[in-house]
N, C-alpha and C positions, 0 to 999 in steps of 0.2 A: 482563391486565397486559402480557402478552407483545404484544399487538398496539398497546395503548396506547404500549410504550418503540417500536413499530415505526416509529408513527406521528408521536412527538415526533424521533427520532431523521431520518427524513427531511424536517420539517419545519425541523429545523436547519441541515441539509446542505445543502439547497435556499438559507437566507436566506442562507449561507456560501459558496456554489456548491463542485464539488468539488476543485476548481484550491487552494482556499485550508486545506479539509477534511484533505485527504492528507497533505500536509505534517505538520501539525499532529499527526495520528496516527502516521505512522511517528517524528515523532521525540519523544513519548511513550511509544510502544510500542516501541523498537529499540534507542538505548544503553544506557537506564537498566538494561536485564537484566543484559546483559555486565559492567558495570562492577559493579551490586553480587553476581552471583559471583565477582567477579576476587575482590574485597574482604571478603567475609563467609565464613564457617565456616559460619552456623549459618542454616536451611532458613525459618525465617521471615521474615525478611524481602525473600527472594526467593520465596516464596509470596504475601507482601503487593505486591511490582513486579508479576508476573505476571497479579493480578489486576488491577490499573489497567491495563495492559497490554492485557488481554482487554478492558477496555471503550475503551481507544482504538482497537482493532484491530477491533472490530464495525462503525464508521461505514468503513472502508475495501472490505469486499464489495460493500456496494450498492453505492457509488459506482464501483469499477471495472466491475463489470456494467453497470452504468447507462451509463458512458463505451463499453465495448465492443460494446454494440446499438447508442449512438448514431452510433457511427464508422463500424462496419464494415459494409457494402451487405448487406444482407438474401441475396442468392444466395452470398456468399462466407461468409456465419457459419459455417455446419457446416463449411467447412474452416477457418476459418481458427480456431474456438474449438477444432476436435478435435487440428490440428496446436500449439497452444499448448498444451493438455494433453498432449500426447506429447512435446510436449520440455519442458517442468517438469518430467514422471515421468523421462525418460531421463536428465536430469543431476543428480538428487535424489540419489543414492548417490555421486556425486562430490563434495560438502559434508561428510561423513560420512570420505571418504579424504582431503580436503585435512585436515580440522581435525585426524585422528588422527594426521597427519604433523605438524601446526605443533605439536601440544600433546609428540608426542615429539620433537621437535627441539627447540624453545622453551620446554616447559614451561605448564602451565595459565594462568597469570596473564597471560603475554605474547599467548597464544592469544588470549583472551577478547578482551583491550584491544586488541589488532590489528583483530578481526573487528569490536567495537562499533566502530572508528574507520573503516571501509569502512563498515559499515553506515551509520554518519552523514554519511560520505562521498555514499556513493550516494540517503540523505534526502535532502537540500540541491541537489539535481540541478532537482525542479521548484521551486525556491524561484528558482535562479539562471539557468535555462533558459528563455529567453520561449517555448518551441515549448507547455510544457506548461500556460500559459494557456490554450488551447484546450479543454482538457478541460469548460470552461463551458460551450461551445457545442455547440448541437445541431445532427444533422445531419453526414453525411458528409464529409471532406474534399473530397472532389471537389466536392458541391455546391456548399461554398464559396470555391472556386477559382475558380465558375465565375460566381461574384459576385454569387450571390445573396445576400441580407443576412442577417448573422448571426444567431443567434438563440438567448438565453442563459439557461443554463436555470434553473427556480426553479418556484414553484408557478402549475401552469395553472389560470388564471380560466376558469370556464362561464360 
């Protein structure tokens, strides 16, 4: 079953490219939390967002893995995947200090509905950014700078 949803799931991604995919997930997956714990008491129904959540937020791994082999030159990955892991871990405990500030200074409610309205803020980024069209295309930036023809990705015919 597990390789069957593996398998529907990136045959989806593909007829949708990931340029149109992402989107679509983070803003599934990102305000709806916030808002309904600003708003609810009671643990159900923010066990029920969570779990839509988790399945919008499945189709975003592949496709960023997928984007960051196709981008980044084969000689530069190990650095450039291990310094992006070293600074995600480095500033992770800084989210943890800003919100404990906002929630005592502001209060829960205000916290939440802040952070969901950046979060949806920073969704809307590859909606209204033509740069992140690109994530369709295979192939390094520099290759295609250098004019060679683009080439867009979906399912490869044998």
């Amino acid at each position: 079953m597990h390789s069957r949803g593996r398998w529907s799931l990136g045959r989806w991604a593909a007829a949708f490219g990931g340029g149109q995919c992402s989107p679509i997930a983070f803003l599934i997956g990102g305000l709806p939390r916030f808002v309904v714990a600003a708003f609810t008491d009671t643990f159900t129904p923010l066990v029920v967002i969570m779990a839509v959540e988790g399945l919008a937020f499945g189709v975003l791994n592949p496709i960023m893995a997928t984007v960051t082999y196709e981008t980044v030159p084969e000689e530069l990955r190990s650095r450039v995947l291990s310094a992006t892991t070293a600074s995600v871990q480095l500033v992770t405990p800084l989210g943890g200090l800003a919100a404990g500030f906002l929630v005592d200074s502001a209060g829960l409610t205000c916290t939440l509905l802040a952070v969901g309205g950046v979060y949806l803020l920073a969704t809307l980024c590859p909606l209204i950014f033509p740069v992140w069209r690109q994530m369709d295309r295979t192939g390094s930036p520099h290759d295609r700078a250098e004019g060679s023809p683009p080439r867009v990705s979906g399912p490869k015919q044998l």
